[in-house]
C-alpha positions in Angstrom: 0.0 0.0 0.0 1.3 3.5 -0.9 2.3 6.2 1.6 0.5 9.6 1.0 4.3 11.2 -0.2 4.0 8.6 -2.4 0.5 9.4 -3.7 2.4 13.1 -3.5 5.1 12.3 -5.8 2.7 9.9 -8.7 -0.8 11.7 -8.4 -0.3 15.1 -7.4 -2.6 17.4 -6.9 -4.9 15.0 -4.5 -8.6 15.3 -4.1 -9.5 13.7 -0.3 -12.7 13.8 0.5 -14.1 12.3 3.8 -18.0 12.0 5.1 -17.3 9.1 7.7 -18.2 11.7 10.5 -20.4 14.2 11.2 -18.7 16.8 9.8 -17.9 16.8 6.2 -13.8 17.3 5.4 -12.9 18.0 1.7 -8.9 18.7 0.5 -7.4 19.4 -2.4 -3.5 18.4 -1.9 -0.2 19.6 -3.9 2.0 18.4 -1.1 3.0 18.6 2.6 2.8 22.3 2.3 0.4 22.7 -0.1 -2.8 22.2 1.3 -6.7 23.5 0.9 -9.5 22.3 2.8 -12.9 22.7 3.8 -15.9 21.6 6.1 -19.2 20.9 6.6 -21.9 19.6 9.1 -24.4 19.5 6.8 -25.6 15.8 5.7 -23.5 14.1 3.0 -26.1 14.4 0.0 -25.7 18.1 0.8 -22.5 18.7 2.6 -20.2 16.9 0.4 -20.8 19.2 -3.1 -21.3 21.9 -1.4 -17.7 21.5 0.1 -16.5 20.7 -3.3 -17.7 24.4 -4.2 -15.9 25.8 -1.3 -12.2 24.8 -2.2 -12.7 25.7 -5.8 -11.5 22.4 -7.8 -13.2 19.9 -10.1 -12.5 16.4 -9.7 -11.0 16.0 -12.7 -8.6 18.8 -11.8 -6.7 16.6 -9.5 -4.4 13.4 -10.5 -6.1 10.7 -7.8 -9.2 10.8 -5.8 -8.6 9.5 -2.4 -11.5 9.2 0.3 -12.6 7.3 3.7 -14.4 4.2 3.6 -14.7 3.7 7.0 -15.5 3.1 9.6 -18.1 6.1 10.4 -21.3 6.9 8.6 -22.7 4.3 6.2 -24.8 6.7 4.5 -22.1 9.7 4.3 -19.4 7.2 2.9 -21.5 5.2 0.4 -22.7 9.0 -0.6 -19.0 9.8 -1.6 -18.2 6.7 -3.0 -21.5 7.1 -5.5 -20.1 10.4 -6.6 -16.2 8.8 -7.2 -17.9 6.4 -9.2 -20.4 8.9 -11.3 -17.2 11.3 -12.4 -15.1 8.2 -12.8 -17.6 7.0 -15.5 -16.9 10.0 -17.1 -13.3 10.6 -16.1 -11.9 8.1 -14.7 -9.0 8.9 -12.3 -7.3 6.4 -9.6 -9.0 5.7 -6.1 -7.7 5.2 -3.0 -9.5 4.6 0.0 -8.1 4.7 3.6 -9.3 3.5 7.1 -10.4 6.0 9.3 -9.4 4.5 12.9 -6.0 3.3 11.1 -5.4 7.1 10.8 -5.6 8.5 13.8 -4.0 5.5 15.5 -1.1 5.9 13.1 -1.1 9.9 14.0 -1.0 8.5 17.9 2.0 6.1 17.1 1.5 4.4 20.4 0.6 0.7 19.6 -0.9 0.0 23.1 -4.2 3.0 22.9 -6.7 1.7 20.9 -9.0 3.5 18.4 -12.4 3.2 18.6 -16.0 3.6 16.7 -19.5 2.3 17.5 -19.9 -1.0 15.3 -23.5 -1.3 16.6 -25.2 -4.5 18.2 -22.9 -3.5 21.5 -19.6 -4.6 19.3 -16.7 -1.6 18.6 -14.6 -1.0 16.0 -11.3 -1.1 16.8 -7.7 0.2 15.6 -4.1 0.1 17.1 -0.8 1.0 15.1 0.5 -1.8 13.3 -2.9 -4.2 13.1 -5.4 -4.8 11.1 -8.9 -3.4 12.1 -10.6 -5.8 14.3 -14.6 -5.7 15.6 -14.8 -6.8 19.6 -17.2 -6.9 22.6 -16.8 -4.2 25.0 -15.1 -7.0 27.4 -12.3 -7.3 24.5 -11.4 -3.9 24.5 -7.6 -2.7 25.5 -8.1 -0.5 28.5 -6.8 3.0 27.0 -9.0 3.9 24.4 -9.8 7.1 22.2 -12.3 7.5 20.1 -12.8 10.2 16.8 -14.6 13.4 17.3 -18.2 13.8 15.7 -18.5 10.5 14.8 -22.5 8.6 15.6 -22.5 6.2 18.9 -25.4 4.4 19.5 -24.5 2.4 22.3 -23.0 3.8 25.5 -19.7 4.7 24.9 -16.8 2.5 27.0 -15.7 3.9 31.0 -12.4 6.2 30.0 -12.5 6.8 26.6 -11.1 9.9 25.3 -12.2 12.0 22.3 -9.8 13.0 20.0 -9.7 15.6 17.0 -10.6 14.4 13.6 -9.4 17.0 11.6 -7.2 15.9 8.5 -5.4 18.5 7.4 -3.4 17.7 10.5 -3.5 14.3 10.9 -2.7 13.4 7.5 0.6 15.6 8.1 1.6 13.5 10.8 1.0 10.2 8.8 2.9 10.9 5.3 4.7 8.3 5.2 2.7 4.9 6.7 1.1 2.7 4.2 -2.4 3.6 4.8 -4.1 4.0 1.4 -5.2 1.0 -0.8 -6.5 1.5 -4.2 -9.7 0.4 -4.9 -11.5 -0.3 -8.5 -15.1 -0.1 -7.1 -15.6 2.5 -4.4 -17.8 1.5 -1.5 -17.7 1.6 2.3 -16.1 -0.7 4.4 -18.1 -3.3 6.4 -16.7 -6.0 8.4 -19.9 -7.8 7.2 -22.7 -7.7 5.2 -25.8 -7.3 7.1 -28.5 -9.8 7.3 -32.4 -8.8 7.2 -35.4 -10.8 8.5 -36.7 -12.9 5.2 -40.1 -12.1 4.9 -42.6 -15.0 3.7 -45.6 -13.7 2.1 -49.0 -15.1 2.9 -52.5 -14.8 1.2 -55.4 -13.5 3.2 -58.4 -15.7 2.7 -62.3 -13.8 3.5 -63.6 -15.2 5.9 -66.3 -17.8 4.5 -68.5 -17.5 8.0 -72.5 -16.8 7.1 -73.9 -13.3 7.1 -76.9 -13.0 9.0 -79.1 -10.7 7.6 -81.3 -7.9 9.3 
């Protein structure tokens, strides 16, 4: 997997767009010091091409499209990857896609504080430096945790955890050169797996043949 002073040196300028948290983040990239960015909190659907607007570049402007495909929002990510995939028909440009916990526990560098998001159904999320992301129990969790700014938790977060900054114009500064970023063919978001739905099993509703008694 490519470091981003890799992507730097082969794709340059960088289009990064992220929706995994509440708040929209949208870059265009030259290089370490060459960087534009800006934000919204407005949904995805909304947010995201209205952020586009705001730093003043068209996808096609830029050499590589990089964005987050998880964990965080389904809806926000699978809204970005949509649009990746609409200007790709028409442009097509490489796509890289990076993990959002992965990030910030690379910008932490400690290998022993874990990195956490809500994975629903009382199950987390989880990134430390060096390892693959893994989905646990709350019992399975290491005991110092942090967990990403403005991103949705639906269960009780864990006793201790600390929230952290999820801003990417710095943390992507203080992770140029790990191999976060894999390129993908079909953007999508991230799950650890598919989910399952309830089959339904239609059945016919017979009138009832009991006699009507007249007035």
């Amino acid at each position: 997997m490519p470091t981003l002073q890799q992507l730097f040196a082969a794709h340059a300028p960088l289009l990064v767009i992220d929706a995994a948290s509440a708040q929209v983040q949208v870059g265009v990239l030259t290089g370490p010091a060459g960087q534009r960015w800006a934000f919204s909190s407005e949904e995805a659907g909304v947010g995201v091409f209205r952020v586009l607007d705001a730093v003043g570049v068209r996808p096609a402007d830029c050499g590589a499209w990089i964005f987050c495909d998880g964990p965080g929002s389904v809806l926000g990510i699978r809204t970005v990857a949509m649009a990746l995939r609409a200007w790709a028909a028409i442009d097509p440009r490489p796509v890289f896609a990076y993990c959002s916990l992965a990030v910030v526990a690379e910008a932490i560098g400690r290998s022993d504080v874990g990195v956490i998001a809500d994975a629903r159904r009382d199950r987390w999320h989880l990134a430390r430096r060096g390892e693959k992301l893994q989905r646990q129990s709350l019992a399975e969790l290491p005991t110092e945790l942090v967990m990403p700014e403005n991103f949705r938790c639906w269960s009780a977060p864990p006793p201790g955890v600390r929230t952290v900054p999820y801003v990417l114009e710095k943390l992507l500064l203080n992770t140029l050169d790990a191999n976060l970023y894999r390129e993908v063919p079909a953007p999508d978001a991230f799950l650890h797996e598919e989910p399952s739905y309830v089959t339904w099993v239609p059945q016919i509703h017979r009138a009832s043949t009991a006699p009507r008694t007249g007035a």
